[in-house]
N, C-alpha and C positions, 0 to 999 in steps of 0.2 A: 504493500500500500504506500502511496507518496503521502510524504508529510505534509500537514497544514501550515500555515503560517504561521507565526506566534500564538503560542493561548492566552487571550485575554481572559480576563475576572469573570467568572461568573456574575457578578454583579455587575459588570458595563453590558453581559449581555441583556441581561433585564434588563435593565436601566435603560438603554434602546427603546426598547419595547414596552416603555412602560406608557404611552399612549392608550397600547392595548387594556393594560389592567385598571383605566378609569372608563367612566360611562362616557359612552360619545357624546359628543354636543347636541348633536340630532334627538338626543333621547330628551334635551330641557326644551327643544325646539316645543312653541305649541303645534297641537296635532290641529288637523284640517277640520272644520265643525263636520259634523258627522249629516250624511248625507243619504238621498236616497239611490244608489249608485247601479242599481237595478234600473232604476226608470231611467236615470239619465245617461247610462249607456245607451237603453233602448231607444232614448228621442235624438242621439246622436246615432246612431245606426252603424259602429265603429266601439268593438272593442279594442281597446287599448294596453297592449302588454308590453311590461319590464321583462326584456331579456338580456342576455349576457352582450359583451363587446364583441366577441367573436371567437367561441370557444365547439370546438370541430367535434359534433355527434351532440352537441347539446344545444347549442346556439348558434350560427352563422351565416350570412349568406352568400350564396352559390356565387360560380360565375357569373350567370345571368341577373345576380342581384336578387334569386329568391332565397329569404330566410329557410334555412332546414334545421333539424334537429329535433332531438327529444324534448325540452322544454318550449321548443315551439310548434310543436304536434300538439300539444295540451293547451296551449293558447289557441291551435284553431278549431281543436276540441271544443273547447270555452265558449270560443266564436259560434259554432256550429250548434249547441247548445241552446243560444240565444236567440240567434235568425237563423241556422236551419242552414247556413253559409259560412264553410272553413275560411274564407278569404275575406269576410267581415271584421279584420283586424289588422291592427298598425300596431308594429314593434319601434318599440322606443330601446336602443341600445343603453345598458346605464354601468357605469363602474361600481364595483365594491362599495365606493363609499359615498355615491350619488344614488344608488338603490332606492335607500331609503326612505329620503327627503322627495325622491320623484313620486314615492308611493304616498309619503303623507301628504304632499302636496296637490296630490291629487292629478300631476300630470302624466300618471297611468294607474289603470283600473286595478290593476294584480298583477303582481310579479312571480313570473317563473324562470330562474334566474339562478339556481344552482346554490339556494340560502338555504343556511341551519337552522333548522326548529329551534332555539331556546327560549331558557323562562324569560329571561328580561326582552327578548325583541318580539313573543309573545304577549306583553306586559304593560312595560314604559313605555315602549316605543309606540303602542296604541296596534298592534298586528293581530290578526286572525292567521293560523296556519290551517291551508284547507287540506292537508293531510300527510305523510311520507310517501312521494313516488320515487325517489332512490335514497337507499342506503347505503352511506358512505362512509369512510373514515379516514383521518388525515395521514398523509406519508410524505416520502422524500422520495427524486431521483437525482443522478450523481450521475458523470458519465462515464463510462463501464471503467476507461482505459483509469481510473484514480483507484479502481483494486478495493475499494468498499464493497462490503457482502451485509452491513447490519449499521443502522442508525445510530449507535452507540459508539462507532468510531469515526462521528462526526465530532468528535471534541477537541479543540479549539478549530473548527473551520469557519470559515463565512457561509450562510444563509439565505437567500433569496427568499424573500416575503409580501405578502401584501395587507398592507395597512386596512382597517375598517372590516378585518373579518376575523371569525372564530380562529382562523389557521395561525393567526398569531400570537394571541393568547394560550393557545394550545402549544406552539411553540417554547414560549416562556415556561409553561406549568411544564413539560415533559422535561426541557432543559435544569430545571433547579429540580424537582424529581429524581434525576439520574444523574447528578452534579456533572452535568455536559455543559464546558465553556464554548460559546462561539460568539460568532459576532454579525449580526445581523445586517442583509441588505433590503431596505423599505422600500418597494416602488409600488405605486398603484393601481398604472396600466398596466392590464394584462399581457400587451403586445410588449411591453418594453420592462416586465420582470421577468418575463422568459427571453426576452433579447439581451438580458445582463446575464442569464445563466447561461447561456449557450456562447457568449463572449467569454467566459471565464471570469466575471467579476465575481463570483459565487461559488464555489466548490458545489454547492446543493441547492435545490430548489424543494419548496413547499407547499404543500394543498392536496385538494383530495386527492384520494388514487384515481377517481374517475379525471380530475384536470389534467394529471398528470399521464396518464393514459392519452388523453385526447393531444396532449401535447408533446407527446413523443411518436405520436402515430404523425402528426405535422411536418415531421423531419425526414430529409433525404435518406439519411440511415437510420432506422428507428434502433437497429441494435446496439448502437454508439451510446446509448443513455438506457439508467437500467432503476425499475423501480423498485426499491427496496422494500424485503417484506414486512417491515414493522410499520404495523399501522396502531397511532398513537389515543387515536381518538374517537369518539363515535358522533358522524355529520346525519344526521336524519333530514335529506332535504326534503323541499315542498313549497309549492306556490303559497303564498299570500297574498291578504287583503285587508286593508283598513277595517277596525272594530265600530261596529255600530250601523252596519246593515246584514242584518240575519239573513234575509233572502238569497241576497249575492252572494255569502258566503257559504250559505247551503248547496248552493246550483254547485261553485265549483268545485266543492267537498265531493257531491254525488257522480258527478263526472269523472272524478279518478277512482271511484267508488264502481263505478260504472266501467269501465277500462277494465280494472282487473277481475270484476266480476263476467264479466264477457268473458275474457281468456281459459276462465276455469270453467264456464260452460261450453267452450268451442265455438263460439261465436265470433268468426271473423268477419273482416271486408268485404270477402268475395261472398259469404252464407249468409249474411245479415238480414236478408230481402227474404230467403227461402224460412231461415227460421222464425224470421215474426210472423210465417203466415203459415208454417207446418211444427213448428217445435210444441209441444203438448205438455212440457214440462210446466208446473203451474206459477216458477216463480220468474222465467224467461218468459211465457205470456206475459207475467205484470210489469217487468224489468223493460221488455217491450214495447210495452202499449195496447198490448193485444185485449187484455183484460185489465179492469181497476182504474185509477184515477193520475195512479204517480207522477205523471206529470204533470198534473196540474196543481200536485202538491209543492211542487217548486215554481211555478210561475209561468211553465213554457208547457208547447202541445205534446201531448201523450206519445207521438212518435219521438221524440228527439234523442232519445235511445239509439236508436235504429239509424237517424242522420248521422249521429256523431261516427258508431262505428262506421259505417258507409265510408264517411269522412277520414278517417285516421286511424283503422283499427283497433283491435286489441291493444292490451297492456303489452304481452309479448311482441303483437308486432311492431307496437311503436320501439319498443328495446332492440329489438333484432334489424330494426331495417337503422337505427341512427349510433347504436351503442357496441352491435356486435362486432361490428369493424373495426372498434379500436381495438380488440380483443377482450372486451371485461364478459366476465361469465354472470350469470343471474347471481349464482349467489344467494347473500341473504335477500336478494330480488327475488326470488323465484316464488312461485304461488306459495302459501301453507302446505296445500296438499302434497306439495314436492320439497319440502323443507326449508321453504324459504317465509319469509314475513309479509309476503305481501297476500292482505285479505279484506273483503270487501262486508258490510253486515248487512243483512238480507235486506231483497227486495218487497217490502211491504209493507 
């Protein structure tokens, strides 16, 4: 293994970082007065999503300029939901630490955007989380040729991080945990804390395994960079939504509710149309539209079940056409039924 630089103190690397361990400003920021965000999507005829800058199988857009990815399958989910039209939605690109402020600001409607469940952004910050659609957890990659096999002998290196999120605090906590010295490098943009690791300002870079997957699959030689197996932390991500409209937040809770409940009954893209007029099962009738009211217990027509998947699939296919390519396996994704976490509670 090649040596690191000098080791600094353990306490200059916290001290760095200690940003991370006060409450953001955003959090004393006043929140937006609480509104009715259901109607006024609807009389603006334009759902409005916070998604990432440009993160490959999660967020990005195409050559052609069209956004792809897994969190922005679930925005036009979202969309499809509402008017029955996946392309009824405008992506607002927003950083780690612009997120927030665009959501309580109200210049987008919900963000799917690759953020951790916790209690304080749960909380203070005024959020609703509409559920976990990936399970994450935070790591490091290194590039192969520096001969690290385990995070533990990152002690005194430099760090690539970015400011305004869990990964950094998480950093600190595992760092003084494991009396590992390093020295932390802050940048924001996502373009340009993976343009400091891949220059060498950084021995290592950090964030989820799913970023860091998505950003090693980006490179010429993906085998040149290697992500290490200790994963530090547990990221529960999931779209949110400003607190204080129950409606809005309901739709988009049952929409990912809906996603993985489709999957575990086999209800894809292509079967959609034959099963809500042939499936005899009683709770894919109601899930449907076929029978019962459920849609119009959320606000929208009793089909919209059936639009969405039409629209973007299952839970698996949305995983499999945006995620499987970086190579990440289901995992703790995978249904209940197949040992993974992801479960949906009944249709009715």
């Amino acid at each position: 293994m090649q040596p690191f630089g000098p080791i600094l103190s353990r306490a200059l690397g916290v001290a760095a970082l200690g940003l991370a361990l006060v409450v953001p400003d955003i959090a004393r920021a006043q929140q937006a007065p609480a509104a009715d965000t259901l109607g006024a999507v609807r009389s603006r005829g334009t759902l409005v999503c916070g998604v990432n800058t440009g993160l490959a199988g999660f967020g990005q857009p195409d050559a052609q300029g069209v956004w792809r990815g897994f969190d922005v399958d679930y925005c036009r989910a979202f969309a499809t939901a509402l008017f029955g039209d996946p392309n009824r939605v405008r992506f607002v690109p927003t950083t780690a630490q612009a997120r927030f402020p665009a959501l309580q600001s109200g210049e987008v409607d919900v963000l799917a955007r690759n953020t951790t469940w916790t209690l304080s952004r749960d909380t203070s910050l005024g959020f609703d989380f509409t559920g976990i659609n990936f399970y994450d957890g935070q790591g490091f990659m290194v590039k192969a040729n520096l001969g690290v096999r385990s995070a533990r002998e990152l002690d005194g290196a430099t760090i690539c991080v970015q400011p305004g999120t869990t990964t950094e605090q998480n950093l600190a906590d595992w760092a003084r945990a494991h009396n590992i010295n390093f020295r932390p490098v802050v940048i924001e943009r996502l373009e340009e804390v993976v343009g400091a690791y891949l220059a060498g300002r950084c021995d290592a870079y950090t964030t989820d395994v799913s970023g860091l997957a998505a950003t090693r699959s980006a490179q010429q030689r993906p085998d040149d960079h290697m992500i290490l197996p200790d994963v530090i932390s547990k990221e529960p991500l999931g779209p949110l939504v400003r607190q204080g409209d129950p409606r809005f937040a309901d739709l988009m809770r049952w929409v990912h509710f809906l996603l993985v409940a489709a999957e575990e009954f086999g209800i894809t893209q292509a079967n959609v149309e034959q099963a809500a007029q042939q499936d005899q099962r009683p709770e894919v009738q109601r899930m449907l539209g076929r029978t019962g009211d459920l849609g119009r217990m959320l606000g929208v027509e009793n089909d919209w079940a059936v639009k969405v998947i039409r629209a973007v699939g299952n839970y698996g296919e949305i995983f499999q056409r945006n995620l499987a390519p970086l190579g990440l396996q289901r995992g703790h994704n995978a249904l209940w039924t197949e040992g993974g976490l992801q479960y949906a509670p009944p249709f009715r």
